[in-house]
C-alpha positions, 0 to 999 in steps of 0.5 A, a space after each residue: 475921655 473923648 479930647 478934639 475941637 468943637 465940631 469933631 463929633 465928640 459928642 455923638 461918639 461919646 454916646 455911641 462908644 458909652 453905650 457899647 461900654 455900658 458906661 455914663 456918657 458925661 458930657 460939660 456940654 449937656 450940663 452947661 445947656 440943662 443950666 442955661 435953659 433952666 436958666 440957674 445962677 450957673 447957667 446964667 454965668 455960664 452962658 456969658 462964655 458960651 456965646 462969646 466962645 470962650 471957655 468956661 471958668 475952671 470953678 464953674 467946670 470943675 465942681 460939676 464934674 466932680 459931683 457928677 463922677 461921685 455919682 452911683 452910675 460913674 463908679 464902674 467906668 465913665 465917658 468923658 466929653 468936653 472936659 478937661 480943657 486946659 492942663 490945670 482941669 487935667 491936674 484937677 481930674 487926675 487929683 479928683 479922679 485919685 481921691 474916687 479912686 479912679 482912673 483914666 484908662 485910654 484918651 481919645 482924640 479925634 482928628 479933623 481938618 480945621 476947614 472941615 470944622 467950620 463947616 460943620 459947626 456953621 451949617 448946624 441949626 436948631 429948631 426954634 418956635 417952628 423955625 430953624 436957626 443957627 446958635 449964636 455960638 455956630 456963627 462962623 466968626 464965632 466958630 473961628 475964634 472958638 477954634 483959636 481957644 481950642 488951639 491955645 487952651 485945649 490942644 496941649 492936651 494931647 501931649 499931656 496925655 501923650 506923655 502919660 501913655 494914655 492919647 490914642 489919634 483917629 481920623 474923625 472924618 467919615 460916616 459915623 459907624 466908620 469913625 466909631 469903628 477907629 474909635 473902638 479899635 484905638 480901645 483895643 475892641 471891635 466896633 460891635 463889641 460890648 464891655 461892662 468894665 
């Protein structure tokens, strides 16, 4: 499980790291954006929070992984990215995650500076009908208070997992081969190495 705030690059890692396991990258965040752009009930919903910075209700969250970890391609191993984000998910993934018959082997957590954050997430643009723009959810006010969810909501994470024996740390800031390198090496394998369990 990858666990950090918005812009630490979670969701570049989770593909790099899933592709060297051969594991599913599993990611709330794409399932939220396919939901929203096909515009479903859950989408819609979904979007309300995501615009403001909040975070998603635990309902909502909860019964999407779930289904999705049930899928074929998750039995022999699985990325998460982006969940869980509050102690209550946590309890709610060891529980799912026990009725699979699976478990979390290592979290982790990548580490960045705050200034360093708002940076990154402000200065991301998409490109709209031949025009690039920023994310109503990437404005730097929203960025701030997306920040402020994170710190009293998704934080605490750390020392649940810490607690569990399973929260490893890394500096998230450097080029994306150097921080896949600490990535690899909090998992105990080279950054070229590959691992199909």
């Amino acid at each position: 499980m990858l666990l950090g705030p918005p812009g630490a690059g979670k969701g570049t890692q989770a593909q790099i790291i899933a592709g060297r396991l051969g594991v599913p990258a599993i990611s709330t965040g794409d399932i939220f954006r396919a939901n929203v752009s096909g515009q479903t009930d859950l989408g819609r919903q979904a979007k309300t929070y995501m615009d403001a910075g909040d975070l998603v209700p635990d309902e909502i969250t909860v019964a999407m992984v779930k289904d999705r970890l049930a899928e074929p391609d998750a039995k022999a191993g699985f990325l998460l990215d982006g969940f869980p984000r509050t102690i209550s998910q946590a309890e709610q993934l060891r529980s799912s995650l026990d009725e699979l018959g699976q478990h979390l082997d290592r979290v982790l957590e990548l580490v960045v500076d705050e200034d360093e954050l708002v940076r990154r997430l402000s200065g991301r643009r998409m490109l709209v009908d031949g025009e690039w723009v920023q994310r109503d959810d990437d404005k730097p006010e929203t960025v701030r208070h997306r920040l402020e969810v994170y710190r009293e909501q998704t934080a605490p994470l750390s020392g649940f997992y810490e607690a569990e024996g399973l929260l490893a740390q890394f500096d998230a800031i450097g080029t994306v081969e150097e921080v896949t390198a600490r990535a690899m090496a909090a998992l105990g394998q080279s950054s070229g190495q590959s691992d199909d369990s």
